[in-house]
OpenMM code with the backbone's topology and positions (N, CA, C; nanometers):
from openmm import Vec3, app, unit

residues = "UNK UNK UNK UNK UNK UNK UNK UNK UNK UNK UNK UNK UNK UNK UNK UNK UNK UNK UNK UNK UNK UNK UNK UNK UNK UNK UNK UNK UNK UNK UNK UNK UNK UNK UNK UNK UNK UNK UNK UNK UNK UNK UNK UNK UNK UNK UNK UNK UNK UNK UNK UNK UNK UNK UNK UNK UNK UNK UNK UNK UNK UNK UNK UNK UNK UNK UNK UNK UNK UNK UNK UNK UNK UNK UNK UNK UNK UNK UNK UNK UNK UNK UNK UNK UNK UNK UNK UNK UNK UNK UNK UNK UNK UNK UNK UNK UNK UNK UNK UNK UNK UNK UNK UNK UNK UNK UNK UNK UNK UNK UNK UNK UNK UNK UNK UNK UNK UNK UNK UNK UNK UNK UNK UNK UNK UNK UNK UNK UNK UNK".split()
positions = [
    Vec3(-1.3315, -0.6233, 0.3012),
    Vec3(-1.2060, -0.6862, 0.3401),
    Vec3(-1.1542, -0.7758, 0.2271),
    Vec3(-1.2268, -0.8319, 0.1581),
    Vec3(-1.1850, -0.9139, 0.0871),
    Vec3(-1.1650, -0.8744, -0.0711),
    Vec3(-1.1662, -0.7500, -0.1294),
    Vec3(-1.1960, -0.6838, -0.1739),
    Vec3(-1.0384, -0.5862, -0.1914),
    Vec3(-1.0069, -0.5560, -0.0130),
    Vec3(-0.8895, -0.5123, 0.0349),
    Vec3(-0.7751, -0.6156, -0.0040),
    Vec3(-0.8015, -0.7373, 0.0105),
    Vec3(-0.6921, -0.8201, 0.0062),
    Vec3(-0.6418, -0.8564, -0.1465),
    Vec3(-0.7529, -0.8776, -0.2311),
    Vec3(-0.7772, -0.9452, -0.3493),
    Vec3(-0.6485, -0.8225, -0.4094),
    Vec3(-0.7021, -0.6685, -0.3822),
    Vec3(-0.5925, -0.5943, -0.4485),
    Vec3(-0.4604, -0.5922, -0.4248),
    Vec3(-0.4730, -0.5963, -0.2899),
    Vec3(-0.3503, -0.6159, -0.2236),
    Vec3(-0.2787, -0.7318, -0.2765),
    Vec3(-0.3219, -0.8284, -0.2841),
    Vec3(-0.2089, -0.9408, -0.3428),
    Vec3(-0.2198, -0.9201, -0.4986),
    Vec3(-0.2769, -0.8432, -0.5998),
    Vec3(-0.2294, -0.8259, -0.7232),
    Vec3(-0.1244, -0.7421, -0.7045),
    Vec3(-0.1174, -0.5831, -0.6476),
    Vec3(-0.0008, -0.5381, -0.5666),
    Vec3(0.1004, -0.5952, -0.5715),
    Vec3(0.1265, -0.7230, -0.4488),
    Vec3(0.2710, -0.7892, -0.4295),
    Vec3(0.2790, -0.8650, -0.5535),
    Vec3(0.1945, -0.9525, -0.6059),
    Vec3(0.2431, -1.0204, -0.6915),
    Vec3(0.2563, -0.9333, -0.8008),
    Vec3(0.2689, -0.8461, -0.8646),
    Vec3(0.3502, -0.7626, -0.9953),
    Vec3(0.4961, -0.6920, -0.9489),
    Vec3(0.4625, -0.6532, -0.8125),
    Vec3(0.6083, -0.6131, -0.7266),
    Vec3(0.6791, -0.7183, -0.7238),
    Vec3(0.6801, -0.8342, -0.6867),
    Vec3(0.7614, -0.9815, -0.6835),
    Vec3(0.8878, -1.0036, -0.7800),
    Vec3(0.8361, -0.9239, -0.9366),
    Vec3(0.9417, -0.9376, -1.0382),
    Vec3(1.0265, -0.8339, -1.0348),
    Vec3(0.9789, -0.7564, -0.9486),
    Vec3(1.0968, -0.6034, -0.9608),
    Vec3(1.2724, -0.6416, -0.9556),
    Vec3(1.2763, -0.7243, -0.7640),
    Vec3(1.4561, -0.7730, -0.7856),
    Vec3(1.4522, -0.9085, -0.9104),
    Vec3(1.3980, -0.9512, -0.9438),
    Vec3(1.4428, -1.0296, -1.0646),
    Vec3(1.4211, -1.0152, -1.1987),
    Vec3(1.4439, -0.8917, -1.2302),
    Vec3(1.4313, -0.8367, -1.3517),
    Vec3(1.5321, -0.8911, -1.4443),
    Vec3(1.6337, -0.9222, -1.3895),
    Vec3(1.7252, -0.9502, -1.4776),
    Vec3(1.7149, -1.0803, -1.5068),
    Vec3(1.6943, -1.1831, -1.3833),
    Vec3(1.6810, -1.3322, -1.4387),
    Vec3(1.5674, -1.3673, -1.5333),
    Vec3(1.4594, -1.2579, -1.5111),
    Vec3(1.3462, -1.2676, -1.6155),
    Vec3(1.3905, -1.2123, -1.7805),
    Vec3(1.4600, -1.1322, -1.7442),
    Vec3(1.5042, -1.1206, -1.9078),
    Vec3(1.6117, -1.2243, -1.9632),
    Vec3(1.6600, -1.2883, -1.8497),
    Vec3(1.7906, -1.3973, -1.9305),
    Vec3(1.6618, -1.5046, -1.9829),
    Vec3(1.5789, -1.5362, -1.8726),
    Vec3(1.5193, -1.6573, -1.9309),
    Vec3(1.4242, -1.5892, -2.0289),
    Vec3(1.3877, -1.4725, -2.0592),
    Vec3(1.3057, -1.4617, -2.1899),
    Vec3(1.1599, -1.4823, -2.1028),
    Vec3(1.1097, -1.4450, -1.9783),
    Vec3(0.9702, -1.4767, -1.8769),
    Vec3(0.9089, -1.3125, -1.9323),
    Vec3(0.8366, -1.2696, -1.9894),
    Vec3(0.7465, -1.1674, -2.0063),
    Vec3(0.6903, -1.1553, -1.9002),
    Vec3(0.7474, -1.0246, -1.8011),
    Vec3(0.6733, -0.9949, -1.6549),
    Vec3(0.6456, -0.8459, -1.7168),
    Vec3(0.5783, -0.7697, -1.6416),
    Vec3(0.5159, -0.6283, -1.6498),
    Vec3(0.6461, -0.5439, -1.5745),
    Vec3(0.7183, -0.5796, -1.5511),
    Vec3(0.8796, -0.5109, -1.5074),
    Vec3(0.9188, -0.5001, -1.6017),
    Vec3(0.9387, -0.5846, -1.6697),
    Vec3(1.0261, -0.6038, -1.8219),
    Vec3(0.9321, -0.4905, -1.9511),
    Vec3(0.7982, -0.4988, -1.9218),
    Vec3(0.7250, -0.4354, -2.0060),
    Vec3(0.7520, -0.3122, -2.0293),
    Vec3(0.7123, -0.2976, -1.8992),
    Vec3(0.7244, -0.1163, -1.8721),
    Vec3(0.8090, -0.0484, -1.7450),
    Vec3(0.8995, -0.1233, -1.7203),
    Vec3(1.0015, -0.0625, -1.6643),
    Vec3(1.0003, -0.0806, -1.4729),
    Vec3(1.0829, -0.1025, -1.4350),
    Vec3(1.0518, -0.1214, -1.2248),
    Vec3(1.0211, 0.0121, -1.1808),
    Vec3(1.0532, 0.1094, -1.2299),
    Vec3(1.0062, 0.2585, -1.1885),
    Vec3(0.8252, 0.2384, -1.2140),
    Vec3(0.8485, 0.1957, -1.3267),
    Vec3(0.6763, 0.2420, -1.3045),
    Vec3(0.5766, 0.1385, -1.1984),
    Vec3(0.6623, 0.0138, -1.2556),
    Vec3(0.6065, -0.1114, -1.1625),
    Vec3(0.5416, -0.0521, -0.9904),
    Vec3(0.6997, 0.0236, -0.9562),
    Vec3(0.7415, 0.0788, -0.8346),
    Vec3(0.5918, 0.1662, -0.8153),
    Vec3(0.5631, 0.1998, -0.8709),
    Vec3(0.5056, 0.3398, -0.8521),
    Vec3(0.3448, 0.2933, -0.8750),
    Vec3(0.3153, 0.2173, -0.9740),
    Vec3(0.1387, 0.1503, -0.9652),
    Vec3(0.1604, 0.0965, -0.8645),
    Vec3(0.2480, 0.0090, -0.8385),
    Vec3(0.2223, -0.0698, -0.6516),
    Vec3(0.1858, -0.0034, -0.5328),
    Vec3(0.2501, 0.1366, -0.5757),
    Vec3(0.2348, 0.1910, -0.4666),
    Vec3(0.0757, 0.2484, -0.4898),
    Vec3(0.0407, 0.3011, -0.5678),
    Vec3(-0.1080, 0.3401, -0.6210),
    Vec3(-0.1735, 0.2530, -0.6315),
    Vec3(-0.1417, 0.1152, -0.6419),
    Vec3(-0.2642, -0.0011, -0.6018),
    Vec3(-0.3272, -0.0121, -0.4061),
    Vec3(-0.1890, 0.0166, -0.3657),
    Vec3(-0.2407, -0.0304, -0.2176),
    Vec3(-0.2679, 0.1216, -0.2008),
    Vec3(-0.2238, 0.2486, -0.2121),
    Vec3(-0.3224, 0.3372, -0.1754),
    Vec3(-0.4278, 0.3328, -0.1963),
    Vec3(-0.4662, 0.2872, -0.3263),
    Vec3(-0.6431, 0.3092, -0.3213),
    Vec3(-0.6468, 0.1913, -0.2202),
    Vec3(-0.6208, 0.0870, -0.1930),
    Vec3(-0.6664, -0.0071, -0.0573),
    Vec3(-0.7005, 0.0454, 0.0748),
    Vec3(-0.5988, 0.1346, 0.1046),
    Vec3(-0.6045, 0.2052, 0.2588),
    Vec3(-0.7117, 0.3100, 0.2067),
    Vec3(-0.6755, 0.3554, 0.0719),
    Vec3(-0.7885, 0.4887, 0.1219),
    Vec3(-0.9836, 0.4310, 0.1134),
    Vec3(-0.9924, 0.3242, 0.0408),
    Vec3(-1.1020, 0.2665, -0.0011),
    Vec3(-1.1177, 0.2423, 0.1758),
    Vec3(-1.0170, 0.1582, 0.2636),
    Vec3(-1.0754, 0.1017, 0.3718),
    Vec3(-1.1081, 0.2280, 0.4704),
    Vec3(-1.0744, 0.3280, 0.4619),
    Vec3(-1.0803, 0.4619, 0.5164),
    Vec3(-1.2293, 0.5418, 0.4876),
    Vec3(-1.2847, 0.4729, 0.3557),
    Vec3(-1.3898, 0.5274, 0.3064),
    Vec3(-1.4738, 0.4667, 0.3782),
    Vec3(-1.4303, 0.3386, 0.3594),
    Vec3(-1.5398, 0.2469, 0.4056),
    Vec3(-1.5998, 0.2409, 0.5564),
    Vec3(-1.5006, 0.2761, 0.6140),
    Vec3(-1.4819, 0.2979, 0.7707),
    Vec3(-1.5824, 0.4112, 0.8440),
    Vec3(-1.5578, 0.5146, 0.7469),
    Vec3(-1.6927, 0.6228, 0.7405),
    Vec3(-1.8128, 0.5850, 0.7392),
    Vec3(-1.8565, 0.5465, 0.6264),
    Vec3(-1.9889, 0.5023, 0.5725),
    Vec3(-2.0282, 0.3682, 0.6226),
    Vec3(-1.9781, 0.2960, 0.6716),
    Vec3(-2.0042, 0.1159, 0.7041),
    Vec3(-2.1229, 0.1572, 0.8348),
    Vec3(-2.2508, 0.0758, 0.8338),
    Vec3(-2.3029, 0.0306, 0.9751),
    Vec3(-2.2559, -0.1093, 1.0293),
    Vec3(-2.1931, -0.1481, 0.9716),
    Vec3(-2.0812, -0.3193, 1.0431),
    Vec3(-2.0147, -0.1925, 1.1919),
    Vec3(-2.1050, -0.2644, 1.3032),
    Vec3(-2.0249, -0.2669, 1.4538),
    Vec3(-1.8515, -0.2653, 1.4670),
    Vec3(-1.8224, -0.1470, 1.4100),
    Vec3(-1.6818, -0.1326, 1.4415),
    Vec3(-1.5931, 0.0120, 1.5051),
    Vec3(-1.4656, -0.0074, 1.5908),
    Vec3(-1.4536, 0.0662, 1.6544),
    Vec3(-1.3754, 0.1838, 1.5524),
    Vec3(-1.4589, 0.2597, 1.5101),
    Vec3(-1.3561, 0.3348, 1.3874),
    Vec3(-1.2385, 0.4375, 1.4031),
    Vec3(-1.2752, 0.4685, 1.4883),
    Vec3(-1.1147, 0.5709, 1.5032),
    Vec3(-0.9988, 0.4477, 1.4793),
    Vec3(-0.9925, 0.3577, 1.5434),
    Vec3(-0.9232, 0.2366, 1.5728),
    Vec3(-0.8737, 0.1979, 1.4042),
    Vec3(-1.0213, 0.1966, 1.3244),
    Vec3(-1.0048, 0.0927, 1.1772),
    Vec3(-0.9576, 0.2189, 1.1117),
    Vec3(-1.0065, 0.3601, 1.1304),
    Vec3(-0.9468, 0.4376, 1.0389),
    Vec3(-0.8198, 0.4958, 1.0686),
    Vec3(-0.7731, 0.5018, 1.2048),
    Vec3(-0.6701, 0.5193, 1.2691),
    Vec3(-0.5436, 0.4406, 1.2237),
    Vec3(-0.5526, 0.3326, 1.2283),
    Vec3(-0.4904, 0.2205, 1.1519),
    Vec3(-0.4318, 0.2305, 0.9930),
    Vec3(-0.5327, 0.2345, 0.9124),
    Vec3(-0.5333, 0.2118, 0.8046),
    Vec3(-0.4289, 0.3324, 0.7675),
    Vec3(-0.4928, 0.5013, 0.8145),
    Vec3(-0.3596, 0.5953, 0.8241),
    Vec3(-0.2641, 0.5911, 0.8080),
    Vec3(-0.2095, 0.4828, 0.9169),
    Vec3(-0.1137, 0.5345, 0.9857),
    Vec3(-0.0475, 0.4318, 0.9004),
    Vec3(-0.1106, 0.3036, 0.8330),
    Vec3(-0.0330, 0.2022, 0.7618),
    Vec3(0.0055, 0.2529, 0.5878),
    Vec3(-0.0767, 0.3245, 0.5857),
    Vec3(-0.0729, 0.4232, 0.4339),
    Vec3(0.0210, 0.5403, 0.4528),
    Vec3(0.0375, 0.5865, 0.5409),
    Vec3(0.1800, 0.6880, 0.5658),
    Vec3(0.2932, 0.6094, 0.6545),
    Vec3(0.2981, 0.4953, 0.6649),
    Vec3(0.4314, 0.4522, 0.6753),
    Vec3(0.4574, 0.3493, 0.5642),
    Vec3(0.3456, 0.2966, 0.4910),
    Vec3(0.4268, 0.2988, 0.3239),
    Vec3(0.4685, 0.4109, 0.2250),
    Vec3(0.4173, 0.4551, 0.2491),
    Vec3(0.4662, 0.6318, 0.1949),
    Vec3(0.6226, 0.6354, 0.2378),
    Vec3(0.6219, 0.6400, 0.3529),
    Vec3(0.7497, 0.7081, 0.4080),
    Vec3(0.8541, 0.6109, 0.3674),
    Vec3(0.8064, 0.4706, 0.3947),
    Vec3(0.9496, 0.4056, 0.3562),
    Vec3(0.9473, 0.3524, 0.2287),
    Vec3(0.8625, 0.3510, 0.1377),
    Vec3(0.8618, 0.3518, -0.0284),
    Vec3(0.9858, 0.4791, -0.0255),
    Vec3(0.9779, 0.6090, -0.0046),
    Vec3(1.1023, 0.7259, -0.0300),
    Vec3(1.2416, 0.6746, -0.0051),
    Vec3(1.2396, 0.6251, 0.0846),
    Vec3(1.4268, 0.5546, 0.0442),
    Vec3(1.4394, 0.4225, -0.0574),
    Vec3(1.3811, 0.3589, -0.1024),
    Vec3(1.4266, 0.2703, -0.2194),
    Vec3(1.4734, 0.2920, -0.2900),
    Vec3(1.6217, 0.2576, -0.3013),
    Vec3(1.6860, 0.2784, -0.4356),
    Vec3(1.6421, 0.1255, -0.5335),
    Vec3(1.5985, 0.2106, -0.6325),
    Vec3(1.5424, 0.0580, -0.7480),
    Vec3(1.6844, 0.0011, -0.7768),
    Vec3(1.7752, 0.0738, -0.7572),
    Vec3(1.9124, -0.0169, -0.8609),
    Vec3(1.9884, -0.1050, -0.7274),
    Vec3(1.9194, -0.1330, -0.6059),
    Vec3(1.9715, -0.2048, -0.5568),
    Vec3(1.9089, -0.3020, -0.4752),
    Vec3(1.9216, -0.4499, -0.5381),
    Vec3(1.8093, -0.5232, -0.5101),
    Vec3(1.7828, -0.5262, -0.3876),
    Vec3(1.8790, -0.5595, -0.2460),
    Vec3(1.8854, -0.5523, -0.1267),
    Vec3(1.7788, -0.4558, -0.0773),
    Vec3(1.7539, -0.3530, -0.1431),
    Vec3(1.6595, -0.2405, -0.0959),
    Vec3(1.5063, -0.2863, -0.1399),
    Vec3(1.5125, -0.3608, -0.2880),
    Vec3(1.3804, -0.3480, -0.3415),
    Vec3(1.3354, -0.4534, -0.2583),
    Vec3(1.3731, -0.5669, -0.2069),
    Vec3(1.3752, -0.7107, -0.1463),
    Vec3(1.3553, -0.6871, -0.0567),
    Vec3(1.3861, -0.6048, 0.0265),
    Vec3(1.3476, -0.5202, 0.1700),
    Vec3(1.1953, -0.4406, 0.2003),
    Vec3(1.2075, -0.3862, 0.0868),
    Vec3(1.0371, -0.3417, 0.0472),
    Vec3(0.9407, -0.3978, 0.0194),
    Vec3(0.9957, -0.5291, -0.0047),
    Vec3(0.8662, -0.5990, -0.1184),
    Vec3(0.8531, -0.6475, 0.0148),
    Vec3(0.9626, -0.7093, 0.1670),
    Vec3(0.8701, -0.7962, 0.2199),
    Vec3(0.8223, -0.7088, 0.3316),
    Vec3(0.8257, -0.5973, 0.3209),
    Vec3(0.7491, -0.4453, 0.4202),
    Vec3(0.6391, -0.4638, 0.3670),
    Vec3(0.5747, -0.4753, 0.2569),
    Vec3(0.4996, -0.4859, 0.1841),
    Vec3(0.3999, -0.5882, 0.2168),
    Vec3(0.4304, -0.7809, 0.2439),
    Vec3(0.4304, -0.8293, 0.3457),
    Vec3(0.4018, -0.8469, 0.4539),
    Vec3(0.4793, -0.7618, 0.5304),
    Vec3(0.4223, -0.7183, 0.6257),
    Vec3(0.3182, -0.6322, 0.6714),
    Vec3(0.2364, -0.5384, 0.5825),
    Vec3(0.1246, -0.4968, 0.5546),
    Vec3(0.0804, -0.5185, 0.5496),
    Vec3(0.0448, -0.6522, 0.4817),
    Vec3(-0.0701, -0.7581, 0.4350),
    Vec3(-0.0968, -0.8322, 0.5205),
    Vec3(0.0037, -0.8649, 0.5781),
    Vec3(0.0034, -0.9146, 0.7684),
    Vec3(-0.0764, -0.8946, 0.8520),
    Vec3(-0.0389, -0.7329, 0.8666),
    Vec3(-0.0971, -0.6431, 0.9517),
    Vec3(-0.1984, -0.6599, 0.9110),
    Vec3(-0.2567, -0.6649, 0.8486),
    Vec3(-0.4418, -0.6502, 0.8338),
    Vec3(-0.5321, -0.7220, 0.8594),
    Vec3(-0.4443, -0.8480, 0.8869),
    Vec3(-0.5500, -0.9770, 0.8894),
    Vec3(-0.5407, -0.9345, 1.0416),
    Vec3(-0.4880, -0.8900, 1.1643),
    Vec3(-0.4944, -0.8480, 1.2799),
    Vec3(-0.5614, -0.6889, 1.3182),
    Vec3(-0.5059, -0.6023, 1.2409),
    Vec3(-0.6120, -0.5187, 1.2904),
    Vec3(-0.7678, -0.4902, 1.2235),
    Vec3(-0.7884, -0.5477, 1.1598),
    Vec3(-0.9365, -0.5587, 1.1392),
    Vec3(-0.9819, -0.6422, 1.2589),
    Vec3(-0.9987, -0.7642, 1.2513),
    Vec3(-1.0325, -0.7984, 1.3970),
    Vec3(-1.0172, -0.6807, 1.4827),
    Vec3(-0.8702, -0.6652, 1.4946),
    Vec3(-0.8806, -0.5856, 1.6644),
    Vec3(-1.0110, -0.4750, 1.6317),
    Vec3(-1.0115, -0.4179, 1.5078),
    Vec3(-1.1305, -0.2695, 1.5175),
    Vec3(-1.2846, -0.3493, 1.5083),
    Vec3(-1.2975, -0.4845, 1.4845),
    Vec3(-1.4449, -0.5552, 1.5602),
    Vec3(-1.4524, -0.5498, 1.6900),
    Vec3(-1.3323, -0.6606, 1.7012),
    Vec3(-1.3585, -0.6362, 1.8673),
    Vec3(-1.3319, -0.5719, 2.0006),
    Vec3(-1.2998, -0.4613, 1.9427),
    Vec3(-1.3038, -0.3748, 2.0513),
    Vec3(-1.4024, -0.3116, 2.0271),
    Vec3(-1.4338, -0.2601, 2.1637),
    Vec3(-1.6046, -0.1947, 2.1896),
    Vec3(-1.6341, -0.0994, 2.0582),
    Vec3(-1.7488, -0.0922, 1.9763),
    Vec3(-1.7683, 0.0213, 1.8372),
    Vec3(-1.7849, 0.1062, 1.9256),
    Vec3(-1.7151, 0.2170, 1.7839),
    Vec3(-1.7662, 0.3303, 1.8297),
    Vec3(-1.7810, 0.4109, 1.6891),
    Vec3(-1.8914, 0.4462, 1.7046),
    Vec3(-1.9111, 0.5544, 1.5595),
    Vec3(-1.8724, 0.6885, 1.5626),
    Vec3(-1.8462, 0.7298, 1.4566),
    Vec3(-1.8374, 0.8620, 1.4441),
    Vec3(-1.9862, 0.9016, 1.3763),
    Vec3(-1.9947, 1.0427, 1.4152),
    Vec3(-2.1265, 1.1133, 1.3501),
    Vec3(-2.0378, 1.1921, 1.2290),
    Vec3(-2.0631, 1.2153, 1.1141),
    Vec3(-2.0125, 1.2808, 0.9791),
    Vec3(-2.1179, 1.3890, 1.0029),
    Vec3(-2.2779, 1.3708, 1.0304),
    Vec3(-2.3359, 1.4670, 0.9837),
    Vec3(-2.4039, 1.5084, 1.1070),
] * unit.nanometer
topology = app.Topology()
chain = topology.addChain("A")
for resn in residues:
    res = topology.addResidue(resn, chain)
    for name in ("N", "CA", "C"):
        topology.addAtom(name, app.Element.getBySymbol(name[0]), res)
């Protein structure tokens, strides 16, 4: 979990400079937007928190920590294909959109501090792999 988060907030915080790209170049602030462009920014963010969901998906498999996993891997899914889905409408050239994403984004990070709990405490249940 903590592990999950640590990435997760390098994630938002490199996404953060995307709508202020421009005030970062008036003031001369060297952000990794400015470096190498909000498309790409756009696009490791999104490949940082996938490996998050898919790492917690792994983990969910293999873990003996008492947890209800359909629930933790069920989750994590379903939170990794609805950043998927709404990462596809962002237009980068309009901040209103990127500002909208970044705090979906946010709200992800949200979400987690609640459904982990919920997949402790609700009754475990394992899956058998083998």
């Amino acid at each position: 979990m903590t592990l999950f988060i640590l990435v997760f907030t390098v994630a938002i915080a490199v996404f953060k400079d995307v709508p202020d790209m421009e005030g970062d170049r008036q003031f001369k602030i060297q952000t990794l937007t400015l470096q190498i462009g909000k498309q790409n920014v756009f696009v490791g963010t999104l490949i940082l928190l996938t490996i998050c969901y898919v790492a917690m998906v792994v983990w969910g498999l293999w873990t003996v920590f008492p947890l209800n996993i359909p629930v933790f891997i069920g989750s994590h899914l379903l939170l990794l294909f609805l950043l998927w889905g709404r990462s596809r409408g962002v237009n980068l050239e309009d901040k209103g959109e990127i500002a909208s994403f970044y705090q979906f984004i946010w709200k992800l990070f949200f979400l987690e501090y609640l459904l982990y709990p919920l997949a402790v405490w609700l009754p475990a249940f394992k899956l058998s792999i083998f």
